[in-house]
N, C-alpha and C positions, 0 to 999 in steps of 0.2 A: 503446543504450537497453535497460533494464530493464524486463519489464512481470510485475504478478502480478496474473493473472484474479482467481484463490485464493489465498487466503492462511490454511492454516489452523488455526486455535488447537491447541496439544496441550499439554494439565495433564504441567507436569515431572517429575512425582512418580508417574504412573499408568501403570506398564511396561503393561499391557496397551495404552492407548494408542498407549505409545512403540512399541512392535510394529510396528501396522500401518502405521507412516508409508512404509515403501518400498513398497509396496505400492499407495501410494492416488497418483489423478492431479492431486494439487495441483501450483499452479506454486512454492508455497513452501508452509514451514511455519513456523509462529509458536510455541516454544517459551516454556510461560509461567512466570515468578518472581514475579510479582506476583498479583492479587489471586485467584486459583485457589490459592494454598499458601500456608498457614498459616508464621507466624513460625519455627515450630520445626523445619517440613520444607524452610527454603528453602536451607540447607547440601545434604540429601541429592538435590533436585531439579538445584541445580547438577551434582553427581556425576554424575546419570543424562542430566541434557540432553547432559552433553560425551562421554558413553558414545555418543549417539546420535548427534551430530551426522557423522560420520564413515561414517555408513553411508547416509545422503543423497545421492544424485549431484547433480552440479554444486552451484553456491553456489545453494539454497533453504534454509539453516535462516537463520530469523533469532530472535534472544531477542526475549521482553519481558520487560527488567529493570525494577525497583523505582522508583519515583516520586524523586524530588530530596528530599522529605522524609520519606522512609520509615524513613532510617538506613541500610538494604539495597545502598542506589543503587552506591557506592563496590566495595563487597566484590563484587556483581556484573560489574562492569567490569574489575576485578583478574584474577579467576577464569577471564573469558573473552575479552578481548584478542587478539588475535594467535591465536586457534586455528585448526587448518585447517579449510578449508569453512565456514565463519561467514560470512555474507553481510553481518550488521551485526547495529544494535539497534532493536530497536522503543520508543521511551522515551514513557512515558506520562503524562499531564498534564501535559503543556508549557502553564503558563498565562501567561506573561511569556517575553521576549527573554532577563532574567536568569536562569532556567530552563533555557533551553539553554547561556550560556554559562559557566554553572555545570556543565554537562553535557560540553561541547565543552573547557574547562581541566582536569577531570578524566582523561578520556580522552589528550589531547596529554600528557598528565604521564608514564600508562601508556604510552601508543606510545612516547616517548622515551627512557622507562628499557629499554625491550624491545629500540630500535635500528629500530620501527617508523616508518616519515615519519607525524607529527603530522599529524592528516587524515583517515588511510587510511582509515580505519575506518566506514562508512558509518552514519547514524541514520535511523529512520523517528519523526516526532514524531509524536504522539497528541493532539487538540484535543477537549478532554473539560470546557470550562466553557464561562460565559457571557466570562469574563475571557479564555478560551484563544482565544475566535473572535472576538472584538472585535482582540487583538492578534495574531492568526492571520498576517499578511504577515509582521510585524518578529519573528515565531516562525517561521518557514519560510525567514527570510533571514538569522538569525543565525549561520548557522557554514556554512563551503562543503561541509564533511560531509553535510548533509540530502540527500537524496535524493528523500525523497517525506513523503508526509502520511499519517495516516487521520481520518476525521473521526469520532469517537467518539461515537455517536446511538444504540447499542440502547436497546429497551426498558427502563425503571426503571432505566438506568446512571447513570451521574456528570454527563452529560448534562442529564436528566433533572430529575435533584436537585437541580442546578445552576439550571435555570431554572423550576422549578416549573411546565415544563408538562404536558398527556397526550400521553402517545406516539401518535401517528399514522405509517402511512408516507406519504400523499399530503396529509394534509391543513396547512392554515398552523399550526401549532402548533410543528412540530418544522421549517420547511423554510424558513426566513430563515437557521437557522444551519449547516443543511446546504447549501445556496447558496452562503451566505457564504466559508463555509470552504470549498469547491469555487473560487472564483473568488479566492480570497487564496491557493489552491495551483497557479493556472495564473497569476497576476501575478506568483510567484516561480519561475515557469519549469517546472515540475512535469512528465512526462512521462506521468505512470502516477500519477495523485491515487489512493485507496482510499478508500473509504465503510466503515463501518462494520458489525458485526454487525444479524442479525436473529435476534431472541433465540427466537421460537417453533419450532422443530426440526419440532412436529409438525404444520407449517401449510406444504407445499411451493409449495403452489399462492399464497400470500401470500408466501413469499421470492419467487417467479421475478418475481410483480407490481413488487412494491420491488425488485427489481434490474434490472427494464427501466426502471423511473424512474429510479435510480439512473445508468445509460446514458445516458440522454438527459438528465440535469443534467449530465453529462461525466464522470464517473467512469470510471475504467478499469481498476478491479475494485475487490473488496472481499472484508477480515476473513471468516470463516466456522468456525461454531465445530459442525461437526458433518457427517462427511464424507458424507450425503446432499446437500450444499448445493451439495459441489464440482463434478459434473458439470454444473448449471446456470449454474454462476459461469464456468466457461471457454467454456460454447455464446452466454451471451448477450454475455458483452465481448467474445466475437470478431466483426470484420466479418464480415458475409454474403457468400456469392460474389456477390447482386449486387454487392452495393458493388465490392468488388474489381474485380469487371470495370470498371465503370464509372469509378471511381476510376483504373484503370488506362489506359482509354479516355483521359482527359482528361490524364492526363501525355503520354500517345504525343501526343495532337494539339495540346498545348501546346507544346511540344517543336518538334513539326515547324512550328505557325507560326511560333516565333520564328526559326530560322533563314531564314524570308519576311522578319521586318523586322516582324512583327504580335503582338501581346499582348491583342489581345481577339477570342476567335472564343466557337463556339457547339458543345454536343456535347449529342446527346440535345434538344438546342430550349433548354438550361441555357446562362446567358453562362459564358463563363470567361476571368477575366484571372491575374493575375499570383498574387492572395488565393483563389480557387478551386483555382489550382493548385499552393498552398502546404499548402492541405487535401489535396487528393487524396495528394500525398507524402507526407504526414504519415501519414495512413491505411494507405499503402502501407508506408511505413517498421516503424509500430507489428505490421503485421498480420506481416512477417517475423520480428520478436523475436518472435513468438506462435509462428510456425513454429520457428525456434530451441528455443523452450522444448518444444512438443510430443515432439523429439526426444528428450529425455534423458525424456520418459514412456514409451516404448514402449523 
């Protein structure tokens, strides 16, 4: 299992940027080609992202290449293929199933001519319309490459313009298709869904709000485009030592009933059968890749 708390944004083209990325505790980084760099810098940003990515420990760089209709998409993919430490791509505006397998024929053409297995190569899809979240499942299930999702909801983004509504974080306006897209990314198996930026930098106390909501709609981290963002993005998607304990509690004594012949007891005065105790692993499971990742921070 893969998880990224953080995920975050860094313009391909702004060495100062590219600098600080060893240095900062995201669990990845989202090198950007798309809408951060202008048509005429997206040659020299490739140059400098693949300068970088090499100096990243373990597999956190990931690209966001160019849209299916940008013209970019193709010569991005070429470029960056098979290099080391590449965790995959972040492809944006996935609005149709045909989008990705536009995306996914592309790539297998590349991995084959390279000697790579057709596949390898992992995608993060981007749901950034009204059309992208409506077909959100048969977008998340079209190629066994996806990996995960993000649901593309900042402020005034594509999102936005897409549906003509006000951006809100709590309130109905923006949160059917934040939902939606959260529950079309756990029906396709999802491990680690991502929610989307929050676009105000200089409002901290309004991200940490929207990323505890973000949490308890089920998210398991999210985009972040501004590395004040990151140390709250890894404290709130991690479980609490309560949980942990607790969580941990209820496997030990799941555990030990069923070697009695029993599948429903009680912990803490909570029932637990078989679907409680499917949670608590899960939790337990996620919270170790958290550890995992920790380690290549320090």
């Amino acid at each position: 299992m893969r998880v990224w708390r953080s995920l975050l944004f860094v313009v391909g083209n702004q060495r100062r940027m590219l600098d600080k990325v060893t240095e900062l505790p995201a669990d990845g980084f989202l090198f950007d080609l798309e809408d951060t760099i202008t048509p005429e810098e997206k040659p020299l940003a490739r140059d400098m992202i693949k300068e970088y990515i090499p100096k990243v420990v373990g597999e956190r760089s990931w690209i966001r290449v160019n849209s299916v209709p940008s013209g970019f998409l193709e010569a991005d993919l070429e470029y960056f293929v098979g290099t080391k430490g590449l965790a995959g791509f972040v492809v944006p505006k996935m609005d149709s199933e045909q989008d990705v397998l536009t995306v996914d024929r592309m790539m297998n053409q590349i991995e084959t001519k390279r000697g790579l297995t057709p596949g390898s190569t992992p995608i993060i899809v981007m749901i950034e319309s009204a059309n992208g979240v409506l077909d959100s499942r048969p977008v998340m299930m079209a190629a066994k490459r996806i990996e995960s999702m993000v649901y593309g909801g900042g402020e005034d983004g594509d999102m936005n313009v897409s549906l003509g509504a006000t951006w809100t974080s709590e309130g109905p306006e923006m949160m059917f298709v934040r939902q939606f897209s959260l529950v079309s990314a756990r029906a396709a198996g999802f491990e680690c869904p991502l929610d989307g930026v929050f676009a105000n930098v200089r409002d901290p106390e309004g991200f940490r709000k929207d990323t505890e909501l973000s949490r308890r709609l089920g998210y398991r981290g999210r985009t972040a485009i501004h590395p004040n963002q990151i140390e709250d993005c890894n404290k709130i998607y991690t479980p609490t030592p309560v949980q942990v304990d607790y969580y941990t509690r209820v496997v030990d004594a799941f555990n030990e009933a069923l070697k009695r012949g029993v599948a429903s007891i009680t912990v803490d005065g909570k029932l637990v059968d078989f679907a409680m105790a499917k949670t608590a692993q899960r939790l337990l499971d996620h919270m170790q890749a958290i550890k995992e990742l920790d380690k290549l921070h320090h």
